[in-house]
C-alpha positions in Angstrom: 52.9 59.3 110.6 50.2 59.1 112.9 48.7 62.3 114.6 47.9 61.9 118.5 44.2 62.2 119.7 44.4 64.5 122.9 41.0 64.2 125.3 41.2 67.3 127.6 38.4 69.2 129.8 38.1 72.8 131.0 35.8 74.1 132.9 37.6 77.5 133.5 38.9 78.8 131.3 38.4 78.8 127.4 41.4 80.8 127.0 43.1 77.6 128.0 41.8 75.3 125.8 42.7 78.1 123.0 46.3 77.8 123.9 45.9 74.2 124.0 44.7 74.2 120.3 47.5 76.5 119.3 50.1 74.0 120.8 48.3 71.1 119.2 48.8 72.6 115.8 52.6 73.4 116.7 53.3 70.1 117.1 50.7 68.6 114.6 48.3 66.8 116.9 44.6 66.9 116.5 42.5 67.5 119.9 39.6 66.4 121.0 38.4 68.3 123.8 34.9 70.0 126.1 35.1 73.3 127.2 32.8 74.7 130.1 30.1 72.8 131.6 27.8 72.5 128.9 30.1 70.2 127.2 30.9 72.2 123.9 32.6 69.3 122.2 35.1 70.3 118.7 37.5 68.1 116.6 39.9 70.0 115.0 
């Protein structure tokens, strides 16, 4: 099976993105994401 490639951006809030990763794992997707302005890019 093929795991999905999610592109998300938060400027907020981190904490978002955190729960975003957690969910990703739940349902075995891999993200792909930026978090705050500086653009802190991570492929988990």
């Amino acid at each position: 099976m093929r795991k999905r490639s999610y592109r998300f951006i938060i400027s907020k809030n981190c904490l978002q993105t955190k729960e975003l990763i957690k969910q990703a794992f739940d349902n075995d997707h891999v993200l792909m994401g930026t978090c705050n302005v500086k653009e802190k890019k991570f492929l988990l």
